[in-house]
KOLKOL-22347 format. One record per residue (C-alpha): residue in one letter; x, y, z. Coordinates in steps of 0.02 Angstrom, whole numbers. Example, Ala and Ser with C-alpha at 12.3 -4.5 7.8 and 13.67 -1.06 7.14 Angstrom:
<atom aa="A" X="615" Y="-225" Z="390"/>
<atom aa="S" X="684" Y="-53" Z="357"/>
END
This chain:
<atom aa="X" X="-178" Y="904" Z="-833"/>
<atom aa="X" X="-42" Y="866" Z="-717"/>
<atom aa="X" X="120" Y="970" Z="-714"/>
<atom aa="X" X="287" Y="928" Z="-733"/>
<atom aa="X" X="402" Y="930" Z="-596"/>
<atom aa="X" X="585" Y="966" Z="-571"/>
<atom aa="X" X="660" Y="878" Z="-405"/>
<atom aa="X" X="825" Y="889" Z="-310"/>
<atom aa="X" X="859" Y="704" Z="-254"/>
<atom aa="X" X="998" Y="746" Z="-131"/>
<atom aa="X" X="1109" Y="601" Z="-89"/>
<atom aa="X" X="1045" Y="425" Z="-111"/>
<atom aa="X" X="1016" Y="428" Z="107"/>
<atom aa="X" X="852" Y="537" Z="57"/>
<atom aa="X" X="782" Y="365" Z="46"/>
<atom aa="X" X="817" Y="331" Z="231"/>
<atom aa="X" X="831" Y="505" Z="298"/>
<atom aa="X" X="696" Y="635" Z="201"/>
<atom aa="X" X="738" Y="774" Z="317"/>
<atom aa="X" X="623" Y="931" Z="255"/>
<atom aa="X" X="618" Y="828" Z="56"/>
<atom aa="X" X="514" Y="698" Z="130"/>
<atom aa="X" X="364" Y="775" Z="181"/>
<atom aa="X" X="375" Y="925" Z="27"/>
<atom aa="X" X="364" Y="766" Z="-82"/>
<atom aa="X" X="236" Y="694" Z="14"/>
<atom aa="X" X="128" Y="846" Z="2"/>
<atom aa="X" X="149" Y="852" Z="-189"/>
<atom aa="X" X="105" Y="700" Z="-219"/>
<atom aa="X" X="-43" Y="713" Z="-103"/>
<atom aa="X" X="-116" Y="855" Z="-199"/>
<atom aa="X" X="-68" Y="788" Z="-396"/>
<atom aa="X" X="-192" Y="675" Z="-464"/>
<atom aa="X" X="-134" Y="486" Z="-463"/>
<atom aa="X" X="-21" Y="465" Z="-630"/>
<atom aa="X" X="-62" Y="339" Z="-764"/>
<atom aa="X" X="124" Y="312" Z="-765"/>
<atom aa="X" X="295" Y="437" Z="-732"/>
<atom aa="X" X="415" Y="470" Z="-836"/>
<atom aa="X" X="601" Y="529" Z="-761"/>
<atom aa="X" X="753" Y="605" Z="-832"/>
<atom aa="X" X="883" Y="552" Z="-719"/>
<atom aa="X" X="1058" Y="675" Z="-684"/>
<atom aa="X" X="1134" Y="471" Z="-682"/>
<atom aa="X" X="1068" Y="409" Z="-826"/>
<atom aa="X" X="1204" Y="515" Z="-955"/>
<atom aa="X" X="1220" Y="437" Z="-1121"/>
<atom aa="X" X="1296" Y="465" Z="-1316"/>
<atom aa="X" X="1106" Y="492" Z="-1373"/>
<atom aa="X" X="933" Y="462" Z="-1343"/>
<atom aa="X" X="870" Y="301" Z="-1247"/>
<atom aa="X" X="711" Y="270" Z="-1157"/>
<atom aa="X" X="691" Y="118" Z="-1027"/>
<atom aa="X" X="573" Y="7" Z="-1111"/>
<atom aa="X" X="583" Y="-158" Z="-985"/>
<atom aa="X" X="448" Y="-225" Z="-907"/>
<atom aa="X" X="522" Y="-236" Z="-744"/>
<atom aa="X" X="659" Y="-134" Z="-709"/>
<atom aa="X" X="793" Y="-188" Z="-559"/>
<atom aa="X" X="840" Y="-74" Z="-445"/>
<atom aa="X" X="996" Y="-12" Z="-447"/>
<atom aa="X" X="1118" Y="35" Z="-315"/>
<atom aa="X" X="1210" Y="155" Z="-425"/>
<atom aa="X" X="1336" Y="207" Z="-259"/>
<atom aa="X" X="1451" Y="145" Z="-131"/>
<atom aa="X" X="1498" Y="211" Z="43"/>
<atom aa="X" X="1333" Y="190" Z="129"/>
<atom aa="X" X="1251" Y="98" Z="242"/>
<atom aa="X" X="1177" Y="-76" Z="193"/>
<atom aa="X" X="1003" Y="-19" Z="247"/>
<atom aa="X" X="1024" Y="78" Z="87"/>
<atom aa="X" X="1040" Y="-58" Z="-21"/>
<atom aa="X" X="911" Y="-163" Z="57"/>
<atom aa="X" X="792" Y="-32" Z="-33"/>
<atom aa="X" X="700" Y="-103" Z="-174"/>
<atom aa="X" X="574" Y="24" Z="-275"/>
<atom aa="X" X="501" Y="-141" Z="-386"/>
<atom aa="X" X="373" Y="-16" Z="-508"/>
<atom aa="X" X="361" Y="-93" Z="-666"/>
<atom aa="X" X="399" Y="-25" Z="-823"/>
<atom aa="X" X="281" Y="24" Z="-997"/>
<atom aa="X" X="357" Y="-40" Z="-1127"/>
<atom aa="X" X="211" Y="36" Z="-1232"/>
<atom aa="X" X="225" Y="199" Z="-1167"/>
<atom aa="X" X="406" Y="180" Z="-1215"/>
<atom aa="X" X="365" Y="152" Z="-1383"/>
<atom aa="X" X="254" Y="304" Z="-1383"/>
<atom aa="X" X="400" Y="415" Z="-1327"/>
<atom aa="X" X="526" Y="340" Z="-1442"/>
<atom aa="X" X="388" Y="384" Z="-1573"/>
<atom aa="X" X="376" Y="576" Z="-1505"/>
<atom aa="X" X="552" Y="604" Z="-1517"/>
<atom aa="X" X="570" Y="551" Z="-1692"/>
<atom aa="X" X="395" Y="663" Z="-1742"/>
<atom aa="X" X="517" Y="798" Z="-1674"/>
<atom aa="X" X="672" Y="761" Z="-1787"/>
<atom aa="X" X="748" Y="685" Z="-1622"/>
<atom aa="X" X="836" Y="507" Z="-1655"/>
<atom aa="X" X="775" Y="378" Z="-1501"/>
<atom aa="X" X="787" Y="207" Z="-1475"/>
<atom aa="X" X="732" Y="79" Z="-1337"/>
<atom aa="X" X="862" Y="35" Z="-1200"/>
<atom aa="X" X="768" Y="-150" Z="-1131"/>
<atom aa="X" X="896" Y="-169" Z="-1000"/>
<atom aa="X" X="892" Y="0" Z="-917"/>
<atom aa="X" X="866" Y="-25" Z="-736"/>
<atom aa="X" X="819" Y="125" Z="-631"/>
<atom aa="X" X="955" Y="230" Z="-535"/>
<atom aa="X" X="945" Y="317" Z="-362"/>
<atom aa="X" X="888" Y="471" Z="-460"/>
<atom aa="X" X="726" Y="384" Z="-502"/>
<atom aa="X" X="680" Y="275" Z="-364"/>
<atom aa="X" X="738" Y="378" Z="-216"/>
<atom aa="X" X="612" Y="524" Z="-222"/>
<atom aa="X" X="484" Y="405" Z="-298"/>
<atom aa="X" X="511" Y="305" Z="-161"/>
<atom aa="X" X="466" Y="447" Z="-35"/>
<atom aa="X" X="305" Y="522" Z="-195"/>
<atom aa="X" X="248" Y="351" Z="-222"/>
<atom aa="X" X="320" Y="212" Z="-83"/>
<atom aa="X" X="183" Y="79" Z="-163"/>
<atom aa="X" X="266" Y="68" Z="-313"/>
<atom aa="X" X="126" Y="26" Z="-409"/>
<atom aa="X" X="147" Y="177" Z="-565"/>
<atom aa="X" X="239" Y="111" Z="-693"/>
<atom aa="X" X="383" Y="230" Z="-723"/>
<atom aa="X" X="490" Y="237" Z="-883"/>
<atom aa="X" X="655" Y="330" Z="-890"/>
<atom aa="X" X="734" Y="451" Z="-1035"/>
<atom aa="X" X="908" Y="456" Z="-1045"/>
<atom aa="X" X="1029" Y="601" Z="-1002"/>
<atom aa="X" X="1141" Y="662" Z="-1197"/>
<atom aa="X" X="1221" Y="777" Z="-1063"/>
<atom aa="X" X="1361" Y="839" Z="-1208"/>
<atom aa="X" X="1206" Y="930" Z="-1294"/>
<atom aa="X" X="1164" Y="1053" Z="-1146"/>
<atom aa="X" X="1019" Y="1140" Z="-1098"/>
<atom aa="X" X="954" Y="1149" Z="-1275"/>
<atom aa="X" X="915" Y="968" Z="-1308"/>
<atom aa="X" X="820" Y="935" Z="-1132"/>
<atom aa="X" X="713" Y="1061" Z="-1210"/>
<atom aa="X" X="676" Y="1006" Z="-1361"/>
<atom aa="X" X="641" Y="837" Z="-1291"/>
<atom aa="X" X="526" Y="912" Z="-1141"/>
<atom aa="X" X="445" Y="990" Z="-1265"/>
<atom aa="X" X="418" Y="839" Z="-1369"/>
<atom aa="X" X="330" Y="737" Z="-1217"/>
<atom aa="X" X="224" Y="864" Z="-1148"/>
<atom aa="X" X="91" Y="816" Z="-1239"/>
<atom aa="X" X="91" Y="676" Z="-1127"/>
<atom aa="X" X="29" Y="782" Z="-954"/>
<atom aa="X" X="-135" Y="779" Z="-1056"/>
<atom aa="X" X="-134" Y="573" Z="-1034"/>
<atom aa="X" X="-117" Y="564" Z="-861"/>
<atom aa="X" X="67" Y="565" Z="-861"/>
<atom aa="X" X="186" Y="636" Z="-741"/>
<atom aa="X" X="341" Y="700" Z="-810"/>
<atom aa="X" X="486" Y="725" Z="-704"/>
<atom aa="X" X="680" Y="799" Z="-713"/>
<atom aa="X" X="775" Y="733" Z="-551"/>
<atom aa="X" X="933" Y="818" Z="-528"/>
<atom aa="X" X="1006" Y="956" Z="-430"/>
<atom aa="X" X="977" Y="1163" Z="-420"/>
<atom aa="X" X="1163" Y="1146" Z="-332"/>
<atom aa="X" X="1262" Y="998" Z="-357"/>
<atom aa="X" X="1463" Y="1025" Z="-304"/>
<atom aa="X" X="1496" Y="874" Z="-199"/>
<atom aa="X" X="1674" Y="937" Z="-170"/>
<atom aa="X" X="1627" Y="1078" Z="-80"/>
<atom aa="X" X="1481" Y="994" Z="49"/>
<atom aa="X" X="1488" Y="995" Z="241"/>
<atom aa="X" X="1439" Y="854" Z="276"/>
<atom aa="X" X="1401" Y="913" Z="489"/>
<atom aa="X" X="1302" Y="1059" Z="423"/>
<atom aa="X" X="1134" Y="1080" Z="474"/>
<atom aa="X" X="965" Y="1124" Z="359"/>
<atom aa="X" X="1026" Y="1298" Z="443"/>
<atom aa="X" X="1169" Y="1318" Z="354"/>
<atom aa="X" X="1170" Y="1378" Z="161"/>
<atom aa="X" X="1340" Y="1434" Z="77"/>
<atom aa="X" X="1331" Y="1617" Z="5"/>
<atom aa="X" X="1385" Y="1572" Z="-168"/>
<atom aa="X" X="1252" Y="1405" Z="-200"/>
<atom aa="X" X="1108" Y="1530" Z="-116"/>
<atom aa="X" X="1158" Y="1656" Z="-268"/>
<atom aa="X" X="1172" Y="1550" Z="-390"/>
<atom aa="X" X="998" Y="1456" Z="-358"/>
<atom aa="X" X="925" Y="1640" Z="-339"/>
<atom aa="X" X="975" Y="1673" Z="-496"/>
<atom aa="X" X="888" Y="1513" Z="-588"/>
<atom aa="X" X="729" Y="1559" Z="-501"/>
<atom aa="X" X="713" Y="1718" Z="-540"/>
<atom aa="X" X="754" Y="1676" Z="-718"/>
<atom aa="X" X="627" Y="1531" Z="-720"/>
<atom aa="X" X="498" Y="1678" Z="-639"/>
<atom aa="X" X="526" Y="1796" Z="-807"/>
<atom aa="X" X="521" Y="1647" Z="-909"/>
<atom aa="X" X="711" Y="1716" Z="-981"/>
<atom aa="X" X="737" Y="1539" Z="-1086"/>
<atom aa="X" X="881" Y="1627" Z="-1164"/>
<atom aa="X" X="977" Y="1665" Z="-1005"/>
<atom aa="X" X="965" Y="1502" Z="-921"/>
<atom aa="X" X="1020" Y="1409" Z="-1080"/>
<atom aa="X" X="1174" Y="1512" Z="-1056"/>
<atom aa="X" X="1191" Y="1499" Z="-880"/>
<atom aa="X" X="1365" Y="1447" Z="-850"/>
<atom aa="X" X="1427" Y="1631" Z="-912"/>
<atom aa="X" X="1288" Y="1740" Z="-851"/>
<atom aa="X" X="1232" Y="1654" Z="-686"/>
<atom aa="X" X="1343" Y="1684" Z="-518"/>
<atom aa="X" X="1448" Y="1550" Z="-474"/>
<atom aa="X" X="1378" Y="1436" Z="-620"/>
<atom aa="X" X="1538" Y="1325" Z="-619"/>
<atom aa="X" X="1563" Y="1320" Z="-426"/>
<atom aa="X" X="1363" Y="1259" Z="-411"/>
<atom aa="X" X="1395" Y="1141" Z="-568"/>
<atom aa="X" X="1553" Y="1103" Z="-592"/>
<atom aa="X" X="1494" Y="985" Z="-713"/>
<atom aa="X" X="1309" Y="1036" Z="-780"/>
<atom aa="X" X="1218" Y="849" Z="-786"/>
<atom aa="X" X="1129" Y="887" Z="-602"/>
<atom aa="X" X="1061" Y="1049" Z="-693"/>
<atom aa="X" X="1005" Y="971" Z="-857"/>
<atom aa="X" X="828" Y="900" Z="-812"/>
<atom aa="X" X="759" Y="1046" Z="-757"/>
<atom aa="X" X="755" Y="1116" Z="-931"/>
<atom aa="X" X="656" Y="948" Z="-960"/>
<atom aa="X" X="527" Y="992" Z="-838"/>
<atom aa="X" X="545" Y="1169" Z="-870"/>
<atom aa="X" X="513" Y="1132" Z="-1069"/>
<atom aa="X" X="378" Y="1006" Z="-1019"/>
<atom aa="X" X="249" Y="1104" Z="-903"/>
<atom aa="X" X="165" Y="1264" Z="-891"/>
<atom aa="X" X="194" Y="1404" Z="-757"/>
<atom aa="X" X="349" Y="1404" Z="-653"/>
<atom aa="X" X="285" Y="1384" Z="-458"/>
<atom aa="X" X="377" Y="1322" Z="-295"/>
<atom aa="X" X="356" Y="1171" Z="-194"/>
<atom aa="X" X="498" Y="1163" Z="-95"/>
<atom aa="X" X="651" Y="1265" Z="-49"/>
<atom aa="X" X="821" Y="1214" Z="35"/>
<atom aa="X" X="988" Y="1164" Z="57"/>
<atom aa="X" X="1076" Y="1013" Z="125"/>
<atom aa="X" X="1261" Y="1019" Z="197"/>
<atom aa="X" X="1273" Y="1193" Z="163"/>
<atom aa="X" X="1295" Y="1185" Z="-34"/>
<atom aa="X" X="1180" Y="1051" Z="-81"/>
<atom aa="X" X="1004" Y="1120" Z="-156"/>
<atom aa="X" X="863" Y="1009" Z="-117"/>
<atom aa="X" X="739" Y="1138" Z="-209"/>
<atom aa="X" X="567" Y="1055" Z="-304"/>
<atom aa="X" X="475" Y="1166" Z="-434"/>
<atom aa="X" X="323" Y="1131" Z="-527"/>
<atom aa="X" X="278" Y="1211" Z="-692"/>
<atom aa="X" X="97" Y="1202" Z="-724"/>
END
C-alpha cells in the first residue's frame, strides 16, 4: 500500500531551483512503488465546497507573476482520470460529504511543481481535490479519510502546502543555513504533535501551537497536511528544512 504524503512546495522557482527539495523528492519517489495515478490537494486550489478535477487533460497553469520566463516555459502535460474522479466524487458523498466534478480545473504550481521534480515524465495521471479552506482542519480530515481507501489501489495521495508559510516575513538572501526562531518552534510543535498522534491539538493549532498566526497568517498552506495526515498510516520524515529563513520546505509520509 503506498502512503500518503504531505509536501512543502516552496515557491514556484522549486521547479527550476530544487535546492535540498529536489533530491528528498527524488529519493521518495525512488523508493514508492510507481502510482496508478496521484491525487493532490493543492494550498491554491481554495474553493466554497468540494470539487475534484475531472478533465482529461489538464493545462498547466502559471498561477504567479514576478518570475522569470524560464518559469513559465514549464509545462507538467500529465493527463487527468476523469473516472477516478468520478470514484472520488462517489467517496465523498458515501461519507455525507457533498462533491461535484470541476471539468475545467487546470493544475496549479502546487501540483505540478513538486510532481515535476517526483515524476518529471509526466506520464501518472493526477487528479486534484479542491481546498473548502473556511472549514479548517476538520474537513481535510474527513475527506482524507474518505479517500484512503484508495492507497490500497495503487494511488498516491498527496497534501501540497506549507509546514511555514508567512511570505511577509521571508529573506529572500538567506541561506538553507538560516531558520527564524519562531517558524523552527512552531514546525517543532506540529511534529511532535503528529509523533503522539494528538489529532485534537493540531485541529486547534492556531491557539495552542507557538507562533501559529505568525507561521500561518492565513491557515490554507497548513490545511493539506491534515489530508495526508487523515489519509495514511504512521507519521515518518522524509525531509526537513527551511528556505529564506521562515519558509518550511518539510515532507512527511504517513504510512
Amino acid at each position: 500500500m503506498l502512503p500518503s504524503l504531505f509536501i512543502s512546495h516552496g515557491s514556484p522557482m522549486l521547479a527550476l531551483q530544487p535546492g535540498a527539495s529536489g533530491p528528498a523528492l527524488q529519493r521518495l519517489a525512488a523508493e514508492l512503488p510507481r502510482p496508478q495515478a496521484i491525487v493532490v490537494v493543492s494550498a491554491h486550489w481554495e474553493s466554497q465546497e468540494l470539487l475534484v478535477s475531472g478533465g482529461a487533460a489538464p493545462e498547466t497553469w502559471h498561477d504567479f507573476g514576478g518570475f522569470p520566463r524560464e518559469l513559465f516555459a514549464v509545462q507538467y502535460p500529465a493527463p487527468g482520470d476523469p473516472r477516478l474522479a468520478s470514484d472520488i466524487v462517489e467517496l465523498l458523498q458515501a461519507d455525507g460529504l457533498d462533491a461535484r466534478i470541476d471539468n475545467q480545473r487546470p493544475f496549479d504550481h502546487g501540483t505540478w511543481v513538486p510532481l515535476s521534480l517526483m515524476y518529471p515524465a509526466a506520464d501518472i495521471p493526477v487528479v486534484q481535490v479542491s481546498l473548502p479552506s473556511r472549514m479548517g482542519p476538520a474537513l481535510q480530515t474527513r475527506v482524507g479519510r474518505a479517500l484512503c481507501s484508495l492507497r490500497e489501489q495503487g494511488v498516491l495521495l498527496i497534501g501540497s502546502g506549507s509546514i511555514t508559510h508567512n511570505l511577509g516575513e521571508l529573506d529572500w538572501r538567506a541561506g538553507p543555513e538560516t531558520i527564524t526562531p519562531w517558524a523552527r518552534e512552531f514546525r517543532d510543535w506540529v511534529v511532535d504533535k503528529l509523533t503522539a498522534d494528538d489529532e485534537a491539538a493540531l485541529h486547534d493549532y492556531r491557539r495552542q501551537a507557538p507562533h501559529a498566526v505568525r507561521s500561518h497568517p492565513s491557515d490554507e498552506h497548513l490545511l493539506p497536511l491534515y489530508f495526508a495526515r487523515a489519509a495514511g498510516g504512521e507519521f515518518g520524515l522524509a525531509h526537513q528544512g527551511f528556505t529564506m529563513g521562515a519558509l518550511g520546505m518539510d515532507i512527511y509520509r504517513f504510512g
